[in-house]
FITI-474296 format. One record per residue (C-alpha): residue in one letter; residue number from 0; x negated, y negated, z negated. Coordinates in Angstrom, 1 decimal. Layout:
BEGIN
[node "a", NUM, [X, Y, Z]]
...
***
This chain:
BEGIN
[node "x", 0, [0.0, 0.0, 0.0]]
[node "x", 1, [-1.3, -3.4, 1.0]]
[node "x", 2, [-2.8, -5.9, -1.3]]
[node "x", 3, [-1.0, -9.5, -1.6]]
[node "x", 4, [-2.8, -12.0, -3.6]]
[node "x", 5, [-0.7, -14.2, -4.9]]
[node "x", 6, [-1.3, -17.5, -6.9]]
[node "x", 7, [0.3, -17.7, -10.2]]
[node "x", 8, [2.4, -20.7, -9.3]]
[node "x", 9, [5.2, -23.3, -11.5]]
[node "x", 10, [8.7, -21.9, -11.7]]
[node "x", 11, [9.8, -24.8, -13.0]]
[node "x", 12, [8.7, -28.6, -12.4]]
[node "x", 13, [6.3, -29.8, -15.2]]
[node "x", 14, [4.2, -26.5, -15.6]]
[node "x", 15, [0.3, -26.5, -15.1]]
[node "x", 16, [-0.7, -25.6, -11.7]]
[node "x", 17, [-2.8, -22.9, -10.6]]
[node "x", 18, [-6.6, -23.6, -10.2]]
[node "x", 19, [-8.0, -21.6, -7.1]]
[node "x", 20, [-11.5, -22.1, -8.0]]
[node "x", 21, [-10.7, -19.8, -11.3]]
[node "x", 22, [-9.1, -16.8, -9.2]]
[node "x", 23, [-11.6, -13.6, -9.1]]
[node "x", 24, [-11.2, -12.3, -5.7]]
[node "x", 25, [-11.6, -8.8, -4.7]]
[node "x", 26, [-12.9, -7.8, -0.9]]
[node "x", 27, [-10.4, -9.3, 0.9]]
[node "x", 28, [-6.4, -10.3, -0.4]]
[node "x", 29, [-3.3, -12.0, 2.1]]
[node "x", 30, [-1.0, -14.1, 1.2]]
[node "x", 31, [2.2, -12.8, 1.1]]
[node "x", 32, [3.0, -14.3, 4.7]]
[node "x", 33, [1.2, -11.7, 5.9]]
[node "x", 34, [3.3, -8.7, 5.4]]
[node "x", 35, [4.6, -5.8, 7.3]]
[node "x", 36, [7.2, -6.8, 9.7]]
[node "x", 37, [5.8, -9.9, 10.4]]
[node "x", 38, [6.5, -11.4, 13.4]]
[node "x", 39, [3.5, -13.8, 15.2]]
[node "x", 40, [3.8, -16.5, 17.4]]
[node "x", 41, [3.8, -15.0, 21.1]]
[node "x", 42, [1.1, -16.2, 23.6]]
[node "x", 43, [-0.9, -18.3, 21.4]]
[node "x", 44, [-3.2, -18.6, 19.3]]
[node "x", 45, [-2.4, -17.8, 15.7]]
[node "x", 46, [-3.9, -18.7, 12.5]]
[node "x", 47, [-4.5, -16.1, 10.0]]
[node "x", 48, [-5.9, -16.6, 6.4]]
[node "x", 49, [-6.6, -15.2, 2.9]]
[node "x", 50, [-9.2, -14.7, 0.1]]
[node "x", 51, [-12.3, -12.4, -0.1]]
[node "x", 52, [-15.9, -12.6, -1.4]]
[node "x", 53, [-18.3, -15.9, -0.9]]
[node "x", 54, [-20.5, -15.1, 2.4]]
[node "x", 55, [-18.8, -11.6, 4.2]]
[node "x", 56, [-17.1, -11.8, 7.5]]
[node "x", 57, [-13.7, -10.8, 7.7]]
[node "x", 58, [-12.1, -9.3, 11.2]]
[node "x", 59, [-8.9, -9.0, 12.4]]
[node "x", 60, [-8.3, -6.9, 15.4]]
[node "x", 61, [-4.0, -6.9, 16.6]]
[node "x", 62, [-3.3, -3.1, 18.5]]
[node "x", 63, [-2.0, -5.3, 21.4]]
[node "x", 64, [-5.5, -6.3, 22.3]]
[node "x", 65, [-7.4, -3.6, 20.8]]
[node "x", 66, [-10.8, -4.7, 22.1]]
[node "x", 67, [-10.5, -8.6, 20.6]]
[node "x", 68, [-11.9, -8.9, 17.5]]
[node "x", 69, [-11.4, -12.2, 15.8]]
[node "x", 70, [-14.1, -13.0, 12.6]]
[node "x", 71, [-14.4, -15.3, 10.0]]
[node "x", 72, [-17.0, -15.8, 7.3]]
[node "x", 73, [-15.4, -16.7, 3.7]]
[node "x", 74, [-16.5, -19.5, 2.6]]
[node "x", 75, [-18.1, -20.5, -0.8]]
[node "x", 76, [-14.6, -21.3, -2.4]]
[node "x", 77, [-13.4, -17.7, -1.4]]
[node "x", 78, [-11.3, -18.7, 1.4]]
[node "x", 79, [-11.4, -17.7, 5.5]]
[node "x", 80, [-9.2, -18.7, 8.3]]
[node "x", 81, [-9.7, -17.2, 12.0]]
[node "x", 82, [-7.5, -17.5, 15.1]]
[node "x", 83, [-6.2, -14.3, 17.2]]
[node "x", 84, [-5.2, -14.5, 20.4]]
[node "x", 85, [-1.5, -12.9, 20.8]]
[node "x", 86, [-0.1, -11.8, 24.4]]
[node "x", 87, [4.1, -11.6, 25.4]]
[node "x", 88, [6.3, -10.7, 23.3]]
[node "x", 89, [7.0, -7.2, 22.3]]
[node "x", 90, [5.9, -4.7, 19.4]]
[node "x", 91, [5.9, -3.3, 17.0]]
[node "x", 92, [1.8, -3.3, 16.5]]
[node "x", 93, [-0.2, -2.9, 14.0]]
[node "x", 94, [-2.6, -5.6, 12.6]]
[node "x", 95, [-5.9, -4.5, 11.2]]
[node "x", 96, [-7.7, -7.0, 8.8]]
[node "x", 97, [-10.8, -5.9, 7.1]]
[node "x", 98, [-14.5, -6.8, 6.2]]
[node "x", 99, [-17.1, -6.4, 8.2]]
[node "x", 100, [-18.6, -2.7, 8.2]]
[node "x", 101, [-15.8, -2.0, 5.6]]
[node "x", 102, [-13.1, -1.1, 8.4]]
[node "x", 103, [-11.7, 1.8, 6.6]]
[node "x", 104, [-11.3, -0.5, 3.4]]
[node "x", 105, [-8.9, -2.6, 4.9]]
[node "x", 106, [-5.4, -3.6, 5.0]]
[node "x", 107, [-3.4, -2.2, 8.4]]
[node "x", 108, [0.1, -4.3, 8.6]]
[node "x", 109, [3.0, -2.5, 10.2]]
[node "x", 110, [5.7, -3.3, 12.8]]
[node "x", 111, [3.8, -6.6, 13.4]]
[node "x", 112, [6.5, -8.3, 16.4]]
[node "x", 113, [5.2, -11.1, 18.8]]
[node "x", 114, [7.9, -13.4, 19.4]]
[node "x", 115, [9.5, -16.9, 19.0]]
[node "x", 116, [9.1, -18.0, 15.2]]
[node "x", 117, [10.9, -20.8, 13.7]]
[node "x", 118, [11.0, -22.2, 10.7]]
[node "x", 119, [14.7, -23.5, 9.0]]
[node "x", 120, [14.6, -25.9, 6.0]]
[node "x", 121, [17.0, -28.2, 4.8]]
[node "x", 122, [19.4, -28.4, 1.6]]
[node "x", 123, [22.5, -26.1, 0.6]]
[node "x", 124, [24.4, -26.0, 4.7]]
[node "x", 125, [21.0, -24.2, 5.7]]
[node "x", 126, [20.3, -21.8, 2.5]]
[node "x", 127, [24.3, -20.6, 3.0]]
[node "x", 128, [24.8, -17.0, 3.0]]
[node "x", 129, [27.6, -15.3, 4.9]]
[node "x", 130, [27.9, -13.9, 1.7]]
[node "x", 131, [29.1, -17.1, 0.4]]
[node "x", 132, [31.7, -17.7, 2.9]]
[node "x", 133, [32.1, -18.3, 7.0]]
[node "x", 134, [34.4, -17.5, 9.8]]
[node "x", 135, [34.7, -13.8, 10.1]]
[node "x", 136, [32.9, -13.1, 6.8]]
[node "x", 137, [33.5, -9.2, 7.1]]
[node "x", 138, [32.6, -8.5, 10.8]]
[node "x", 139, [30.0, -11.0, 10.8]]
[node "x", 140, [28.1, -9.2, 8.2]]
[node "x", 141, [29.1, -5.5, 9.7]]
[node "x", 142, [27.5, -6.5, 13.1]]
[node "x", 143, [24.3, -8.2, 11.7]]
[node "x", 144, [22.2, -5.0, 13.1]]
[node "x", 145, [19.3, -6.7, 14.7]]
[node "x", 146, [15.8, -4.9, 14.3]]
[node "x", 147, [14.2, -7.4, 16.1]]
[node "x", 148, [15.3, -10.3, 14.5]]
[node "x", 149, [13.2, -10.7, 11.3]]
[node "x", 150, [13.6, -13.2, 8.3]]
[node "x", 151, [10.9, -14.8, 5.6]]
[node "x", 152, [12.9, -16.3, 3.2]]
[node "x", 153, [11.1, -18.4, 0.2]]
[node "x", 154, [12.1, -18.1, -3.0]]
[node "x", 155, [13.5, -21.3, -4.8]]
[node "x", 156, [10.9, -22.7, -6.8]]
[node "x", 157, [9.1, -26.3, -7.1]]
[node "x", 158, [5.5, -27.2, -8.3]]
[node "x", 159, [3.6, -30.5, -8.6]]
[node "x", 160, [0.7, -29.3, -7.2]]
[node "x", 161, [0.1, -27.7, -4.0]]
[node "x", 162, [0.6, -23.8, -4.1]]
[node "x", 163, [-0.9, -21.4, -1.4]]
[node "x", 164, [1.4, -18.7, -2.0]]
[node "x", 165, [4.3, -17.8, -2.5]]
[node "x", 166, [6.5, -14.6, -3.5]]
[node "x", 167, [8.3, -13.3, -0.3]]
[node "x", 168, [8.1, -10.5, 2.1]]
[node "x", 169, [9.1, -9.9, 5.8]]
[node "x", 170, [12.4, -8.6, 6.4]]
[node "x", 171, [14.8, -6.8, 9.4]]
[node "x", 172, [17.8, -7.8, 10.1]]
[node "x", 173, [20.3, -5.5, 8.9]]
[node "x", 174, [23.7, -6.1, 7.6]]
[node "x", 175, [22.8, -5.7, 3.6]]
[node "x", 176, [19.9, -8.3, 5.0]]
[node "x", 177, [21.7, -10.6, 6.3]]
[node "x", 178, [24.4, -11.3, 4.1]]
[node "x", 179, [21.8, -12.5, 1.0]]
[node "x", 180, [20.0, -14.7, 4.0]]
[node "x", 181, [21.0, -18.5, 5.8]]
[node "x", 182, [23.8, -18.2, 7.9]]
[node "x", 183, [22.8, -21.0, 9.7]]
[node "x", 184, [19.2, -19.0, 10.2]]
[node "x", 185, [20.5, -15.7, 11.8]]
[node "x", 186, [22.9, -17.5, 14.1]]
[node "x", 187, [20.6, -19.7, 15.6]]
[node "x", 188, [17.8, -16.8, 15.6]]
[node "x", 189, [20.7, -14.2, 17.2]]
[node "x", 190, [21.9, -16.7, 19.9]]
[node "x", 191, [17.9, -16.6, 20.7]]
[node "x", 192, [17.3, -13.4, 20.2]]
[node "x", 193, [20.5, -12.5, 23.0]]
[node "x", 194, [19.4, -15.2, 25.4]]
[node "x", 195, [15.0, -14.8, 25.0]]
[node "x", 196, [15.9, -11.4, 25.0]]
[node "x", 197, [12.4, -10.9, 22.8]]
[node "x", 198, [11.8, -11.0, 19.0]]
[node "x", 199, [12.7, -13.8, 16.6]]
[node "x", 200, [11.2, -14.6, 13.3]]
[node "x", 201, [13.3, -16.7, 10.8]]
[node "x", 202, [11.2, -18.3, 7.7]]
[node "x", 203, [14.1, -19.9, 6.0]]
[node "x", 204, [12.9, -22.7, 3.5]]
[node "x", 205, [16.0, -24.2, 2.0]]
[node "x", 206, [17.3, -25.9, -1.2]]
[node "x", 207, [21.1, -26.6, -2.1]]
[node "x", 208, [20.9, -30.4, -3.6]]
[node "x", 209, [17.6, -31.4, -2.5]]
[node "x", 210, [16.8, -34.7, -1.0]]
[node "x", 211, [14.4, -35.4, 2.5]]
[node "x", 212, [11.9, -36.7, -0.1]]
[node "x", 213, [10.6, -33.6, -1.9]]
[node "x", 214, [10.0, -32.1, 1.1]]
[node "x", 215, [7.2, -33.6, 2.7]]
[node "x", 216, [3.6, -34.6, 0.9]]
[node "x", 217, [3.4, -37.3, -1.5]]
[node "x", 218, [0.8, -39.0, 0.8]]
[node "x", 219, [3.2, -39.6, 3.7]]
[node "x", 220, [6.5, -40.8, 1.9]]
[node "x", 221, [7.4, -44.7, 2.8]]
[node "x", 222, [7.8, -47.3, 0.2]]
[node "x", 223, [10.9, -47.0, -1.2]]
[node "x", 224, [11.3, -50.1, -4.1]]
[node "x", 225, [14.2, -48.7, -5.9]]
[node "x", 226, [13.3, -44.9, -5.7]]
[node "x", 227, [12.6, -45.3, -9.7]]
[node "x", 228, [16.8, -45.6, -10.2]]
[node "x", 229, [17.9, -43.1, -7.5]]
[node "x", 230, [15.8, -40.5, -9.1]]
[node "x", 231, [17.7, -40.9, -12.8]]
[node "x", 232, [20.1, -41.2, -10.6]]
[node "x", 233, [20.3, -37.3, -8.9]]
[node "x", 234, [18.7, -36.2, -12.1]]
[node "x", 235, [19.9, -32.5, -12.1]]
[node "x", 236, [19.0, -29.3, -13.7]]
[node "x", 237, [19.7, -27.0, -10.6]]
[node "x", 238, [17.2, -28.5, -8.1]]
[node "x", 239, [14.1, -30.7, -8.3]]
[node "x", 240, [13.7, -35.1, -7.6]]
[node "x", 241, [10.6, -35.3, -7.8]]
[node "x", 242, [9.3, -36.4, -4.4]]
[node "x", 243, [6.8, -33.5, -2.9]]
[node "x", 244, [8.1, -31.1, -5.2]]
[node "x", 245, [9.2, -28.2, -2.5]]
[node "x", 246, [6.8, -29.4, 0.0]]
[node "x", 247, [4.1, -27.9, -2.3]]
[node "x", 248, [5.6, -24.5, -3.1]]
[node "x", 249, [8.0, -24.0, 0.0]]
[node "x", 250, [6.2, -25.7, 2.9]]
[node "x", 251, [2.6, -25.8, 2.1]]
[node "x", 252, [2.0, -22.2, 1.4]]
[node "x", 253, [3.0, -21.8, 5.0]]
[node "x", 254, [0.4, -23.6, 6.4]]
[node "x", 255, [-1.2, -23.3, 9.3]]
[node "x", 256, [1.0, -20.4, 10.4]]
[node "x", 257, [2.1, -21.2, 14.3]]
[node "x", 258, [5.7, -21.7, 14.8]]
[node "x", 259, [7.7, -22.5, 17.9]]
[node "x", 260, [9.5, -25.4, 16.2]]
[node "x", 261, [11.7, -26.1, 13.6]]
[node "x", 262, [15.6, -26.5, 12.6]]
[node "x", 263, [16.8, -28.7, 9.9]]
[node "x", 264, [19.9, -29.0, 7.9]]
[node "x", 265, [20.1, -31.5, 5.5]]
[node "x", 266, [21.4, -34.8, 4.5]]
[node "x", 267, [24.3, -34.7, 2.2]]
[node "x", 268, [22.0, -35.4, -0.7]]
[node "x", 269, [20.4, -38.4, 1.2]]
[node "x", 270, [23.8, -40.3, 1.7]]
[node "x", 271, [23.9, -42.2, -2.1]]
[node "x", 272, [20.5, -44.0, -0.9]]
[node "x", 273, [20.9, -44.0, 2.9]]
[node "x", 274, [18.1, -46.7, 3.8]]
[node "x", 275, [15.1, -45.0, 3.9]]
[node "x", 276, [16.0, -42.0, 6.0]]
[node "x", 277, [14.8, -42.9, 9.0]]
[node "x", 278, [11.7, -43.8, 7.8]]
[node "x", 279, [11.6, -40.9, 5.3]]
[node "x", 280, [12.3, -38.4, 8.2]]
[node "x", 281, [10.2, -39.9, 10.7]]
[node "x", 282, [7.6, -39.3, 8.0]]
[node "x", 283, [8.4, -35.4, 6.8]]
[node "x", 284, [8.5, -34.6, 10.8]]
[node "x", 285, [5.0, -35.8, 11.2]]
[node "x", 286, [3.4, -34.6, 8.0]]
[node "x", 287, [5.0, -31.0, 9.1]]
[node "x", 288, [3.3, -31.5, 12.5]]
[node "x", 289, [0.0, -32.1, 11.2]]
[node "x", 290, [0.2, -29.4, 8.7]]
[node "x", 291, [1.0, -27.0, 10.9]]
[node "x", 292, [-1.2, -28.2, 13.6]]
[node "x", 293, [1.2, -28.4, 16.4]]
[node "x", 294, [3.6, -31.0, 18.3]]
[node "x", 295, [6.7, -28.4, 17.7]]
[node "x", 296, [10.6, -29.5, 18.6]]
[node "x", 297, [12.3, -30.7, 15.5]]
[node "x", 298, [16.3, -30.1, 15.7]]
[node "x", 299, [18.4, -31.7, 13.2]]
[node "x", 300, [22.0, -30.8, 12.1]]
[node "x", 301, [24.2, -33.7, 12.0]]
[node "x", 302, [26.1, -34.0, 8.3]]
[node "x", 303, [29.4, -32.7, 9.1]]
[node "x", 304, [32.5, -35.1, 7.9]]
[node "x", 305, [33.7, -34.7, 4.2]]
[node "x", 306, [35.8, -36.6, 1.2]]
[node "x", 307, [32.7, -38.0, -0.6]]
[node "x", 308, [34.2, -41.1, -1.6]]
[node "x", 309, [31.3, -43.5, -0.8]]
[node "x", 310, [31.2, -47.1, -1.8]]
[node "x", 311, [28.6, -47.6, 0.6]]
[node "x", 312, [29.7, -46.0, 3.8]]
[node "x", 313, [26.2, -43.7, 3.2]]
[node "x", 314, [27.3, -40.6, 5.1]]
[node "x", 315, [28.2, -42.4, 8.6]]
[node "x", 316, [25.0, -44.7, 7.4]]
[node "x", 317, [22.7, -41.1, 7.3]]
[node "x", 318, [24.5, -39.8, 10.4]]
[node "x", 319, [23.2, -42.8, 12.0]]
[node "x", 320, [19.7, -42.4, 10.6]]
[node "x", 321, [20.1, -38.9, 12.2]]
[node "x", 322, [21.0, -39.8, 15.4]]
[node "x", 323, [18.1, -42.9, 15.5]]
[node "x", 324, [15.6, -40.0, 14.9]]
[node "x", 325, [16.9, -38.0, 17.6]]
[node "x", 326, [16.7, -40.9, 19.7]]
[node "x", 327, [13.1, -42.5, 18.7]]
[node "x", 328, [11.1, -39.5, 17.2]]
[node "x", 329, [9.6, -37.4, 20.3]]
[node "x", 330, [10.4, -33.6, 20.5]]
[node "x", 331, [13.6, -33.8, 18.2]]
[node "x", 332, [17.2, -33.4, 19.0]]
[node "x", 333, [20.5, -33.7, 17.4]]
[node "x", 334, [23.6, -31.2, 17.0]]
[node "x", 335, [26.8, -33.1, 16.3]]
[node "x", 336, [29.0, -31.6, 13.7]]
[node "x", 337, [32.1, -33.8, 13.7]]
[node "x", 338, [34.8, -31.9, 14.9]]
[node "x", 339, [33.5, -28.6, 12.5]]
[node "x", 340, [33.8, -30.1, 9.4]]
[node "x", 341, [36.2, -29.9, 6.7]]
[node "x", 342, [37.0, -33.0, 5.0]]
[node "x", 343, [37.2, -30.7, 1.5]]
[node "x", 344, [34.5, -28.5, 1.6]]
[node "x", 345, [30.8, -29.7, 2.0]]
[node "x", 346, [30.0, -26.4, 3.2]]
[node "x", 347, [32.2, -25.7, 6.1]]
[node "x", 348, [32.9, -22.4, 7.4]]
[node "x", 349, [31.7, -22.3, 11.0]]
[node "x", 350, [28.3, -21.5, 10.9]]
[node "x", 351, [28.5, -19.5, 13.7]]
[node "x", 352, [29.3, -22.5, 15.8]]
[node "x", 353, [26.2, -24.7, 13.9]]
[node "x", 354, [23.9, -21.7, 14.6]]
[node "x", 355, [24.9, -21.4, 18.3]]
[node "x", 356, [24.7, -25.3, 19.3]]
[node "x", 357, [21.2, -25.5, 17.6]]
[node "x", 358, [20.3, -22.4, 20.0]]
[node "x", 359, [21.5, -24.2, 22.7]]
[node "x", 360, [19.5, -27.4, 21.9]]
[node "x", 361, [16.0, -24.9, 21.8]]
[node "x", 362, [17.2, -23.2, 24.8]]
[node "x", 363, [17.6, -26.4, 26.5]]
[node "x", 364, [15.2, -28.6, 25.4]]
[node "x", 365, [12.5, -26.0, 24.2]]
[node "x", 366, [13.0, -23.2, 26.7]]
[node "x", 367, [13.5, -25.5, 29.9]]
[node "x", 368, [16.9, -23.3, 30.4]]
[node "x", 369, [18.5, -25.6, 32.2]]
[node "x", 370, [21.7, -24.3, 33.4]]
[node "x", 371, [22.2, -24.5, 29.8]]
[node "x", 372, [24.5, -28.2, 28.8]]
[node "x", 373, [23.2, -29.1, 25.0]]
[node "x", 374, [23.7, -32.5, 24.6]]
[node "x", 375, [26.5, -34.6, 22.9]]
[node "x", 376, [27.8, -37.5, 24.5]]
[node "x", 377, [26.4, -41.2, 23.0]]
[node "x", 378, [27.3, -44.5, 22.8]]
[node "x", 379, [24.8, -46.3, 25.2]]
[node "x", 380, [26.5, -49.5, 25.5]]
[node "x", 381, [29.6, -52.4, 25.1]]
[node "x", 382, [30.8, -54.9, 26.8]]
[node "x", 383, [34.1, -57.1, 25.7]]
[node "x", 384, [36.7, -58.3, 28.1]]
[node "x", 385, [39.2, -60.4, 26.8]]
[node "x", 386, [41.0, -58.7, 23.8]]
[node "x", 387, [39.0, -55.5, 25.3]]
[node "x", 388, [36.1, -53.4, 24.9]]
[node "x", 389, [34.6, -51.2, 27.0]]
[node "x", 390, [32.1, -49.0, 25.6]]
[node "x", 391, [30.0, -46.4, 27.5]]
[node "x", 392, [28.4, -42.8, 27.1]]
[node "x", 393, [25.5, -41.4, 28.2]]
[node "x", 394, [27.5, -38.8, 30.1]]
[node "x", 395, [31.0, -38.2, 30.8]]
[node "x", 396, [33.7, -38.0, 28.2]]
[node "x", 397, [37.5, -36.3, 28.3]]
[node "x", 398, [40.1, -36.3, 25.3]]
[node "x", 399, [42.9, -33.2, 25.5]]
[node "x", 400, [44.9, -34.5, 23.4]]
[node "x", 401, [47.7, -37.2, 24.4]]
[node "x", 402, [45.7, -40.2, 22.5]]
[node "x", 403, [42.1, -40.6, 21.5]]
[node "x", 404, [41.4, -40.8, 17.5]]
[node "x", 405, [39.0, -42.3, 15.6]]
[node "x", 406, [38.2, -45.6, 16.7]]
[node "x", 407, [38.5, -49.2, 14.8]]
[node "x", 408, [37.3, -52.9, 16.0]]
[node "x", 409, [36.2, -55.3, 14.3]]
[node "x", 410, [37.2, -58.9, 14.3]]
[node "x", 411, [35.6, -62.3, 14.0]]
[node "x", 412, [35.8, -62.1, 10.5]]
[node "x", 413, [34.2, -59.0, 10.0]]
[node "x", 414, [37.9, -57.6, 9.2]]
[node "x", 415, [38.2, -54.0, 10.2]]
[node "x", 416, [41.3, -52.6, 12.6]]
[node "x", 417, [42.7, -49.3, 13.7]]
[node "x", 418, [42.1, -49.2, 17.3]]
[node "x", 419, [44.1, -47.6, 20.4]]
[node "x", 420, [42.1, -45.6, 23.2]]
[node "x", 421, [41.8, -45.3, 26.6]]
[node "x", 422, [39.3, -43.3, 29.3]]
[node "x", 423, [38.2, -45.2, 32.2]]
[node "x", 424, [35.7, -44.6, 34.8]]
[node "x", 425, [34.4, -40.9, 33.5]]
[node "x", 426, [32.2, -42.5, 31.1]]
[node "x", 427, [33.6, -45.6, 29.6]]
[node "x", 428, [36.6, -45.8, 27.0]]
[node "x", 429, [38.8, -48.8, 26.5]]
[node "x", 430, [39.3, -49.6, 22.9]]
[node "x", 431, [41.6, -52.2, 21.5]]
[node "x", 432, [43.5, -53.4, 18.8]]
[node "x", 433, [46.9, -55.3, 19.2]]
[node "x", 434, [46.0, -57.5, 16.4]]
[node "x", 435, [42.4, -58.3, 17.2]]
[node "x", 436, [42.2, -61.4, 20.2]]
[node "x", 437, [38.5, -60.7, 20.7]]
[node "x", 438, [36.6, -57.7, 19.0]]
[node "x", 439, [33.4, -58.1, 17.8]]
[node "x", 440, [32.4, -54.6, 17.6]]
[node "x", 441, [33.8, -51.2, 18.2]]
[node "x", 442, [33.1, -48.3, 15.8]]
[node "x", 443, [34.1, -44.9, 15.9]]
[node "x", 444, [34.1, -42.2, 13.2]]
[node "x", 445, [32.2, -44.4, 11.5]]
[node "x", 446, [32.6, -43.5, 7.9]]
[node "x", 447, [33.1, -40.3, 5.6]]
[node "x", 448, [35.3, -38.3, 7.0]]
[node "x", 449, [36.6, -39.1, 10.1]]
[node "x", 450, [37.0, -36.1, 12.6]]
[node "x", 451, [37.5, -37.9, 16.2]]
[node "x", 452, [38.9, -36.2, 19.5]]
[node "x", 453, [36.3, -37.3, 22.4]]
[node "x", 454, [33.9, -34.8, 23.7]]
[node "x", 455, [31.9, -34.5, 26.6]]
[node "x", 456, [33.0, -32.6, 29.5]]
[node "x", 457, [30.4, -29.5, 27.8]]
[node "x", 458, [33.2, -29.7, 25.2]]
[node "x", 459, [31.0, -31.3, 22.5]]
[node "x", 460, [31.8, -33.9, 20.3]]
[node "x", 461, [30.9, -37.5, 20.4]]
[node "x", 462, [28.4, -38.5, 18.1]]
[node "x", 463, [29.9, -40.8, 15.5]]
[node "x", 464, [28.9, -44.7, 15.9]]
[node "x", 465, [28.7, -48.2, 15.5]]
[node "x", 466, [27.9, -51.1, 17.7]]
[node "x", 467, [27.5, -53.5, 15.1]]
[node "x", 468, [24.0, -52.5, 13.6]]
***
């Protein structure tokens, strides 16, 4: 049985953190990252990594290349790192890591994949089991017999220091799998998985509660002047404030590994203190990028709408945020959740639908599948014509019901109105209000909970808006 070496690490925030320098190391240890089932980064180069004894060389030699060696030599502190070429996708191998002229010694990892790996973060929408609830519960979880499709899924824990481990192993799809695992994960890894038609590995890194701030590194967080309050603020026993806090137990211990990109889902817990997220995401995606050494697509899930009785209009205000990203950020993308919400439940039941759009999106944009349409229509531009406005969409936009919902105007006065709707032209709308002589600006599901009736002619929804930024 293989050897993990794993760092005694914080369960809970406040406890001392694990010196490395102090670890006795023994020929060579993994962390637990590397385990059987694992599932590599196809065509590429991957990093591997670990522990062993000041001055040997370690190899690694993959069964799909049998006459590539890759070697390291560990390094004074105890550490190596090499790179191994990978080839198409397939498996299972076997992966053979051992010290030099110590072969038999070694540690041999079984049913090693080559595939498409993605990492899936975020707060409670992305750690959701089917187990806790989603459309077809039952014959979701029946089905879920996927051998190819393997998860990583971290365990909950925060530290205040950076951690280089973490206790997990590689897992198959199966249905007793998949039912403790994020719903959000295995759809968007099984939509892949049907149209790649290779392996997909899942390492799902996900906190119900937790803000955009604790995950990414202290170093890269904006200046936010009145984080001090917001903190007390969210003080909670079931998940940590403390900014960095899950980056250094559930994203650094990942690090370097090569992934094809990333999903997130997450937001809700943002929406209180809605000012930094732009910068704060714009931040976390490029600290991500350099820790894991690659320019990878970032997908974001859109905050679905729900009854959170804001006084500061902070859920349409993070939705915005969300959609600015999208727009300004390179290699990101947005999947509007609008019209799959429920204004009760934070955690809506269609995960299937979430799971399937951000598929789409990496198919897309990722996969250059371009017979596949991904994209939600967005506001682009208004103009005002008398008591008029007409307000235009990056692509074409239909309503099947009799009248169009979710639209208000705004007046001179900065009084809000609820506004009638019109198409014109494919890819304009006509919004107006009887009481309004000349609208100022034009907003549409704008707020908490909103659910609107416009889509795109690929049948998905509008992005919510304003025009008056």
């Amino acid at each position: 049985m293989r050897k993990h070496f794993l760092l005694a690490f914080s369960l809970f925030i406040g406890m001392n953190s694990y010196l490395a320098s102090a670890q006795t190391h023994t020929r060579i240890s993994l962390p637990s990252l590397f385990s059987d089932h694992i599932v590599l980064q196809q065509q590429d180069s991957v990093s591997v990594w670990g522990w062993g004894e000041a001055g040997s060389t370690v190899c690694a030699v993959g069964s799909w290349a049998p006459q590539d060696t890759a070697s390291a030599v560990v390094d004074d502190a105890g550490r190596w790192s090499l790179k191994l070429k990978t080839v198409a996708y397939g498996g299972p191998h076997t992966l053979q890591i051992f010290q030099a002229g110590l072969a038999a010694e070694g540690t041999t990892l079984s049913d090693v994949m080559l595939g498409e790996v993605w990492l899936c973060s975020g707060q409670s929408n992305m750690e959701w089991t089917p187990q806790n609830g989603i459309v077809d519960q039952s014959a979701e979880i029946g089905s879920a017999n996927y051998p190819d499709i393997h998860f990583f899924s971290l365990p909950k824990r925060g530290s205040q220091s950076l951690q280089d481990d973490c206790e997990a192993e590689w897992e198959c799809c199966s249905p007793d799998v998949m039912q403790h695992r994020s719903a959000v994960a295995y759809f968007f890894g099984r939509h892949l998985h049907k149209n790649l038609e290779m392996p997909i590995g899942l390492i799902v890194s996900a906190w119900g509660g937790s803000s955009a701030e604790v995950w990414q590194p202290e170093s890269s967080l904006p200046a936010m002047d009145d984080f001090p309050r917001v903190k007390q603020e969210r003080k909670c026993p079931w998940w940590p404030v403390e900014p960095a806090t899950l980056y250094n137990s559930m994203i650094h211990p990942l690090l370097p590994y090569r992934i094809a990109g990333a999903i997130w889902y997450q937001g809700e817990a943002n929406q209180g203190y809605p000012a930094p997220y732009f910068d704060l995401m714009k931040a976390l995606i490029t600290s991500w990028r350099k820790g894991f050494q690659r320019d990878f697509p970032f997908y974001l899930v859109q905050i679905a709408p729900f009854n959170y009785n804001s006084k500061n209009n902070g859920p349409a205000l993070i939705r915005e945020a969300q959609d600015e990203v999208a727009r300004q950020v390179p290699h990101t993308g947005l999947v509007v959740t609008n019209d799959i919400g429920d204004a009760d439940n934070i955690h809506p039941a269609q995960k299937q639908e979430v799971g399937i759009r951000l598929a789409n999106l990496a198919l897309g944009d990722a996969y250059g599948r371009d017979t596949i349409s991904y994209e939600s229509p967005r506001f682009e531009s208004m103009e005002v014509k008398g008591n008029k406005a007409l307000v235009h969409f990056s692509q074409p936009v239909r309503c099947e019901a009799k009248s169009i919902r979710g639209f208000v105007v705004v007046d001179e006065s900065g009084n809000i109105h609820p506004a009638e709707a019109r198409l014109r032209d494919g890819q304009a709308v006509e919004v107006w209000a009887k009481s309004v002589k000349r609208p100022v600006a034009v907003r549409y599901c704008f707020d908490d909970a909103t659910v609107g009736n416009l889509q795109g002619t690929n049948a998905l929804p509008v992005a919510p808006f304003r025009t008056d930024k």
